[in-house]
C-alpha positions in Angstrom: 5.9 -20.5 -17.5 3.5 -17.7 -17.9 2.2 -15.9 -14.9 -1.0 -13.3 -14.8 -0.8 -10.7 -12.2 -4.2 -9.7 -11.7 -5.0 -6.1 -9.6 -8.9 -6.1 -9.4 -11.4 -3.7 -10.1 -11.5 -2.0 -6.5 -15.3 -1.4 -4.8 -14.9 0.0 -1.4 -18.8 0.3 -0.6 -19.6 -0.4 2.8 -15.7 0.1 4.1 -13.8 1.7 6.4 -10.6 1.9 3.4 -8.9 5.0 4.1 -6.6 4.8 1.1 -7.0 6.9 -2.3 -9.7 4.9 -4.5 -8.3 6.2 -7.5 -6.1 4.1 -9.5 -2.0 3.9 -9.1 0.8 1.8 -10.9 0.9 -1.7 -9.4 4.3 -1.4 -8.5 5.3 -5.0 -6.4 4.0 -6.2 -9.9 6.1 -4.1 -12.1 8.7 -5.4 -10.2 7.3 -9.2 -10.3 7.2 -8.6 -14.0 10.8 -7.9 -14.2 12.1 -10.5 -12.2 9.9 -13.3 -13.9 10.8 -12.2 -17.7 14.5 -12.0 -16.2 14.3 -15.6 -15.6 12.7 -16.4 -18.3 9.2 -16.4 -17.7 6.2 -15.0 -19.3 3.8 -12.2 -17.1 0.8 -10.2 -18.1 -0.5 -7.7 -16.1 -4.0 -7.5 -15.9 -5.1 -4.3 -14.0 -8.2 -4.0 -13.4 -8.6 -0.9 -11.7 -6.5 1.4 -14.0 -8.2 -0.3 -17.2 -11.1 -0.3 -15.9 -12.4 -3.9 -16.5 -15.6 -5.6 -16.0 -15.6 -9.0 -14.0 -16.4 -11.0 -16.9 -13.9 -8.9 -19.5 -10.7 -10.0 -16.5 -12.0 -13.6 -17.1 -12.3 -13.0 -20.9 -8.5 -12.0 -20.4 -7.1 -14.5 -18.2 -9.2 -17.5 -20.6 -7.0 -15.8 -23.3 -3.8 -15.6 -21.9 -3.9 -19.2 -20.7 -1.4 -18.7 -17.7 -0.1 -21.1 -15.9 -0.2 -19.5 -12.4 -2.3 -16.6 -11.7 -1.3 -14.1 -8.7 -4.1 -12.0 -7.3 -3.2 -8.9 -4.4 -5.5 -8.4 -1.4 -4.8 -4.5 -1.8 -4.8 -1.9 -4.4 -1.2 -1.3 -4.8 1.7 -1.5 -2.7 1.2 2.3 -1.8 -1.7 0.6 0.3 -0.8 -2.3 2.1 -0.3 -0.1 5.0 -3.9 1.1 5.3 -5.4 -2.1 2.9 -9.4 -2.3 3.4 -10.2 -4.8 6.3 -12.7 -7.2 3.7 -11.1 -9.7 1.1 -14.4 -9.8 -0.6 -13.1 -8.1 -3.9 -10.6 -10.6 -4.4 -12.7 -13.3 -3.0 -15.1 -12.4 -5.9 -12.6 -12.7 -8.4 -11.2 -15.9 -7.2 -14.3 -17.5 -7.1 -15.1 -16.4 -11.1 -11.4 -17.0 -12.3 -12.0 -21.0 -10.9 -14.9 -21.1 -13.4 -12.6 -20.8 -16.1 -9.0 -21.5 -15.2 -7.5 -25.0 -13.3 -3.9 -23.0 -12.8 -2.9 -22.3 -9.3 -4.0 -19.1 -7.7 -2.0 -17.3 -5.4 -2.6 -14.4 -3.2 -0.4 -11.6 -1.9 -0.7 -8.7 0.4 -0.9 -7.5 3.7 -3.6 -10.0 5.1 -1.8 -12.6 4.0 1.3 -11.1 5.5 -0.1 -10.6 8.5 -2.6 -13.4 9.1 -1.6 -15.8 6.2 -3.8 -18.8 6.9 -7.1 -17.1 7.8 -6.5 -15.4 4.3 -6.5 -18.2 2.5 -9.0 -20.1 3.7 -11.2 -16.7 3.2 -10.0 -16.9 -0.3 -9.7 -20.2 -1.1 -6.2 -19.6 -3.2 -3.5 -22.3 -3.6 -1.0 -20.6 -2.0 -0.1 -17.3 0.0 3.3 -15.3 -0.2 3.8 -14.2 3.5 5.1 -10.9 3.4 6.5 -8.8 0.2 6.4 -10.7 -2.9 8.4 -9.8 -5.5 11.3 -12.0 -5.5 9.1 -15.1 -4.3 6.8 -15.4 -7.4 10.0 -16.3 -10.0 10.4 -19.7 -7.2 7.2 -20.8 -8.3 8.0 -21.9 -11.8 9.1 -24.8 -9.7 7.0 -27.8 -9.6 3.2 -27.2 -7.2 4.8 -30.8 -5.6 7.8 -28.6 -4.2 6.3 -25.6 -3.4 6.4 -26.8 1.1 10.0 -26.4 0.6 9.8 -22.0 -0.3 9.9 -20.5 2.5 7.3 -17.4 3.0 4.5 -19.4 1.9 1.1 -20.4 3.3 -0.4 -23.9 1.7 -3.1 -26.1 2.2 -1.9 -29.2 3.8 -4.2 -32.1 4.4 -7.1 -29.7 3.9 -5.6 -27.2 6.4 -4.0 -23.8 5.7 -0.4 -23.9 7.2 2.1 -20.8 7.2 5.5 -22.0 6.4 7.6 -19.0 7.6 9.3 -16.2 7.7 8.0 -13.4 6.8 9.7 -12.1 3.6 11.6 -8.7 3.3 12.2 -8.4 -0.9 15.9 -7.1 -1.2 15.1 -3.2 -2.9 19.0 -3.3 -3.8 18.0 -6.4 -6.9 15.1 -4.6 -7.9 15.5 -3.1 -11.8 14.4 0.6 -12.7 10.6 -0.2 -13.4 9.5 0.4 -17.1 6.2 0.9 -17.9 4.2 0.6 -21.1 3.7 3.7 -22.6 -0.1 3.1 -23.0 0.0 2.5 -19.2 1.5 5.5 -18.4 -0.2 7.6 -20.4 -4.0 6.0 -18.7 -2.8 7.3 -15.2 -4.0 10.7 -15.0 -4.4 11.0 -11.6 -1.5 12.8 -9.5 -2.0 11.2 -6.2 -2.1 13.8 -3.4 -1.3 17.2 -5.4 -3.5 19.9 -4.7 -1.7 23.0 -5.7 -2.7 22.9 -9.7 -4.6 20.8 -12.0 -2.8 17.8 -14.0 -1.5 19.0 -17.1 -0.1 15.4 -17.9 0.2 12.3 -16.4 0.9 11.1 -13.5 2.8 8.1 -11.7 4.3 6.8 -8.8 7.5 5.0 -7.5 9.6 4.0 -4.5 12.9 5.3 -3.5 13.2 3.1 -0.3 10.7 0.2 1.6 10.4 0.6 5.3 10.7 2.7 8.1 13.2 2.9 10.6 10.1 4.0 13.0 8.2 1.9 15.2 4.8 4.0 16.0 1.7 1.8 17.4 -0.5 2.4 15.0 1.3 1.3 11.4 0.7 -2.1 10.2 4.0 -3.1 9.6 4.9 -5.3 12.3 4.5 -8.7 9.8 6.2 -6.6 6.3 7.2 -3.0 5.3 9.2 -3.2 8.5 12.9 -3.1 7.7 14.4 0.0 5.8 15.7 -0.5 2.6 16.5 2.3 0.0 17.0 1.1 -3.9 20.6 2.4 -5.1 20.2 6.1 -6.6 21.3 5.3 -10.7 18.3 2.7 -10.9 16.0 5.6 -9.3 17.6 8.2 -11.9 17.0 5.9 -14.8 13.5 4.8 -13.8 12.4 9.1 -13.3 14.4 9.3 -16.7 12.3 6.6 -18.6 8.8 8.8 -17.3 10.3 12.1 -18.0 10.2 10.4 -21.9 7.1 9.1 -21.6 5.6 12.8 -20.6 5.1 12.1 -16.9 4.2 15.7 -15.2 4.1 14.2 -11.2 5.4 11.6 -9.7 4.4 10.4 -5.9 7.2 8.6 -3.9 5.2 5.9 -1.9 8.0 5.0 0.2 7.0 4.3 3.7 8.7 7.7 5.0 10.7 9.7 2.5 13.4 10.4 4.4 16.6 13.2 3.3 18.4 11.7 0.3 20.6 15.0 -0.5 22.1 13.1 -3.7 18.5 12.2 -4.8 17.2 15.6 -4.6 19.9 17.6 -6.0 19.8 15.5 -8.8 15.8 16.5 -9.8 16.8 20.3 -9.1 16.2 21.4 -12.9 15.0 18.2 -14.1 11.0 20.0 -14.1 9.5 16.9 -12.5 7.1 17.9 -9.9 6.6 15.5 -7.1 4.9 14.6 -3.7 6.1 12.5 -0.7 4.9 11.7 3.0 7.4 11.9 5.6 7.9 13.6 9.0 8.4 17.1 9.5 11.0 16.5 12.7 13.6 15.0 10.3 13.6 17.9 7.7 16.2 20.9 8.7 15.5 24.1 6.8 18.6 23.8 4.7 16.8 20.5 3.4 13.6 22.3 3.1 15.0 24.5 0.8 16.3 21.6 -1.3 13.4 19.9 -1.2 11.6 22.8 -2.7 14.0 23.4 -5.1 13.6 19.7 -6.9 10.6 20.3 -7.1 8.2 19.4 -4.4 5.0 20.3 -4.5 2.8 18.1 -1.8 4.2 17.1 1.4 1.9 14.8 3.9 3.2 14.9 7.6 2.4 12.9 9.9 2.5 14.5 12.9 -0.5 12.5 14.7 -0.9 14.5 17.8 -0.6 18.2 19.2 0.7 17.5 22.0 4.2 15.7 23.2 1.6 13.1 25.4 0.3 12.0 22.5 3.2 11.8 20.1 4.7 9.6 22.7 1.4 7.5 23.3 2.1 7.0 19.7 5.7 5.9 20.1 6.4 8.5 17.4 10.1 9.2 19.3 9.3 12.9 17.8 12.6 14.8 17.8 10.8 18.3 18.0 8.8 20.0 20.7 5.1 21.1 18.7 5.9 25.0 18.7 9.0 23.3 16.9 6.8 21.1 14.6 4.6 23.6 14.0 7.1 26.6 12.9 9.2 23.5 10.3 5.3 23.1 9.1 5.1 27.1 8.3 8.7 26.8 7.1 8.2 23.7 4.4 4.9 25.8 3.3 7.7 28.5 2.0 9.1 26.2 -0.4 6.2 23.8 -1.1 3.0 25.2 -2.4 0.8 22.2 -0.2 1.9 21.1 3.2 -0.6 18.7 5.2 -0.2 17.9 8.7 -1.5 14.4 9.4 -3.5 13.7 13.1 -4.9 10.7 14.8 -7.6 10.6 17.2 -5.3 9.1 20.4 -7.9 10.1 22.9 -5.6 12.7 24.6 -5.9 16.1 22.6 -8.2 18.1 23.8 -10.8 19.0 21.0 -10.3 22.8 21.5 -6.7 22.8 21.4 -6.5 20.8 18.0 -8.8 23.4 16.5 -6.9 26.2 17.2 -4.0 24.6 16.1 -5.7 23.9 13.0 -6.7 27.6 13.1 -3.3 29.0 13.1 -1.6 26.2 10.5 -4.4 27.6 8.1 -3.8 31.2 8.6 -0.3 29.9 7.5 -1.8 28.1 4.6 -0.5 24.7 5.9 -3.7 22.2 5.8 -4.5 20.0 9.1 -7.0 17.6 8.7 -9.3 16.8 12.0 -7.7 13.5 13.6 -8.8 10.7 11.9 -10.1 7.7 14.1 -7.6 5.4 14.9 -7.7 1.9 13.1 -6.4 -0.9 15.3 -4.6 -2.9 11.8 -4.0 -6.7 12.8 -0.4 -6.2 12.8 0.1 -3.3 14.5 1.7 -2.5 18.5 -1.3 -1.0 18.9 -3.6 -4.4 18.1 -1.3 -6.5 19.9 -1.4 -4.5 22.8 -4.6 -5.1 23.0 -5.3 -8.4 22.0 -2.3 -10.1 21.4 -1.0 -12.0 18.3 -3.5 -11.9 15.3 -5.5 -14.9 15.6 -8.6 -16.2 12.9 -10.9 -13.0 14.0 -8.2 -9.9 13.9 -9.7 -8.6 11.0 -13.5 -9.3 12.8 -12.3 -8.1 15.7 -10.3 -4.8 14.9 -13.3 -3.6 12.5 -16.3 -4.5 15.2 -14.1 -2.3 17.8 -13.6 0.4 14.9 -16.9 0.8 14.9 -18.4 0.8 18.6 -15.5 2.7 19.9 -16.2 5.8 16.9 -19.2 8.0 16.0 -17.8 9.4 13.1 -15.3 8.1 10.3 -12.5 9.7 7.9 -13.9 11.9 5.1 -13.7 9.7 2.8 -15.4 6.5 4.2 -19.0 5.7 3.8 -21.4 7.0 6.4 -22.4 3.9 7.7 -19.5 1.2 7.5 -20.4 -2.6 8.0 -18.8 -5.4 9.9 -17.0 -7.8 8.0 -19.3 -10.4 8.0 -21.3 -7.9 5.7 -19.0 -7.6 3.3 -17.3 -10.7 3.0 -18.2 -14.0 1.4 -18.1 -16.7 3.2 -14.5 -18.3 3.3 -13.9 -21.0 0.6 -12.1 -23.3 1.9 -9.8 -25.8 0.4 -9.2 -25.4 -3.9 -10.2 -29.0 -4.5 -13.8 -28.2 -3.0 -14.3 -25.5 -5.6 -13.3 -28.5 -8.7 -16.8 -28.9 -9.3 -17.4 -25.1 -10.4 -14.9 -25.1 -13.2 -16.1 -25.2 -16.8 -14.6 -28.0 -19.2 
């Protein structure tokens, strides 16, 4: 069968997205990609963001192509499913132009469909809806559309109803192959996600040692996927940081969840002149590791640290290891060996506004950056939404976003000045694929 794994052309106008808008490798497709031609299936990937394609020139492609299923993602990249935008409109958009021209099965995957699976697709008006990761679930859809109730970690229509057919699905990182990517591909991604210390010479890219956290704080979004940790076995990492060594690849950005201490890992890249950037938390680091890290080449760290004060860590369930003078001084000590060292905060409500400041204050005359706390996003999916309101229901997203934006005065740096409720900025929901039958070109 052939598959088409679409990535869209990303527009974030009118959001609250706080992820990088710049493009990144696809990487649960990468994987998809290798899994499906493993079994002997056929898979384009049509990216739509990195190549920069028009609307009508992903049609053009997909009409060419002729799959036979075509997988669309809810969120630029896997390195953003944690902080995906709240509105489906995007791939909404897309769906609705890809049913003018093509009568295979659609299928969405991401976080809202992870996390609230059967309002996503009747917002989208897919076929189907891989609950959870989906790398290792696309391959079981060669099978007949007829058999399709029987994979588990799949939401279908059923009598003209969406219907979640659990659980959610963790992809095993241990089967996953050493990604290789096109040459061309490679050599399109110029940006170096999060490096700040010198201009790109060459290209960039980015990859995953490990899936997960072993950490439960109340504001990530993992509560439905991402949860469990898994790290992928250290020869398929060296071979895969091999193959874009070849290809001329100057950074590399390791979107695992946390990047915790892998001694063996690092050790190995001492030498190798990659240099690289990772988020993580400064409590877990010893200064020993510090060193190491530096010496394979770090250049970026992003810490999340969250709160200045022990009250607020904890409000945060961060389960911090270190008092803040401690947190602080490992900051100051990582900048050392690491030209850029960012400590991440949120806005919990508890940190006094002059305190954070001069905390601020002294990182910088360290040369360690602290950005001002960022507002605090209740993500459908989260302890900190279900705290509040409970299991996601049909309005999380509504509901998370309209409280986003009475409870805050000012947004991240990065997000529009005004940001609009979701009924702005999505379509209306679609519905059932049959109701759509009459909108498809002969």
């Amino acid at each position: 069968m052939k598959f088409a794994l679409i990535n869209p052309a990303w527009t974030f106008d009118g959001s609250i997205y706080f992820g990088c808008r710049e493009p990144h490798l696809p990487l649960e497709y990468g994987y998809a990609k290798a899994l499906l031609e493993g079994a002997g299936h056929e898979a384009e990937i049509v990216d739509g963001q990195l190549e920069a394609l028009s609307a009508a020139e992903i049609r053009s492609r997909i009409a060419t192509y002729d799959p036979d299923i075509v997988v669309v993602t809810t969120a630029p990249s896997y390195l953003f499913w944690r902080c995906a935008p709240p509105e489906l409109r995007v791939a909404q958009e897309l769906i609705v132009g890809l049913r003018r021209i093509t009568d295979a099965p659609i299928v969405a995957i991401g976080p809202h469909a992870s996390t609230t699976p059967t309002t996503t697709l009747r917002k989208l008006g897919a076929d189907a809806a891989v609950i959870g990761e989906c790398e290792d679930v696309l391959p079981l859809l060669a099978a007949p559309a007829s058999t399709w109730r029987d994979i588990p970690s799949l939401c279908l229509w059923v009598d003209g109803y969406p219907e979640a057919n659990g659980p959610t699905h963790s992809t095993n990182m241990a089967d996953l192959p050493a990604l290789q990517w096109p040459d061309a591909t490679i050599a399109a991604h110029r940006h170096h996600h999060h490096r700040f210390e010198a201009a790109p010479i060459g290209p960039g890219a980015e990859m995953e040692t490990s899936r997960g956290c072993p950490y439960h704080c109340s504001f990530c979004a993992k509560d439905n996927f991402r949860n469990n940790y898994r790290k992928r076995p250290l020869p398929v990492l060296l071979a895969e940081i091999r193959r874009f060594l070849a290809q001329g690849v100057e950074y590399l950005y390791f979107i695992d969840e946390i990047f915790l201490p892998n001694r063996e890992l690092l050790q190995a890249l001492v030498g190798s002149g990659l240099k690289f950037g990772v988020q993580t938390r400064i409590d877990l680091w010893s200064p020993e590791l510090l060193d190491l890290l530096g010496d394979a080449g770090c250049v970026s760290i992003e810490a999340g640290v969250e709160s200045i004060s022990a009250v607020g860590r904890n409000l945060l369930d961060k389960n911090s290891r270190l008092t803040t003078e401690e947190i602080t001084n490992r900051l100051v000590y990582a900048r050392d060996h690491v030209p850029f060292v960012q400590a991440n905060l949120i806005d919990a409500k508890v940190d006094e506004a002059d305190d954070v400041e001069r905390w601020r204050e002294h990182l910088q005359r360290h040369n360690v950056w602290a950005n001002k706390p960022v507002p605090l996003f209740r993500y459908p999916g989260s302890p900190d939404y279900t705290k509040r309101w409970g299991e996601p229901d049909e309005m999380a997203w509504e509901r998370a976003l309209s409280d986003y934006l009475v409870e805050h005065e000012r947004f991240s740096d990065i997000q529009d000045d005004h940001p609009l409720p979701l009924e702005h900025l999505e379509l209306a929901p679609a519905g059932p694929p049959h109701s759509h039958a009459a909108q498809r070109q002969p």
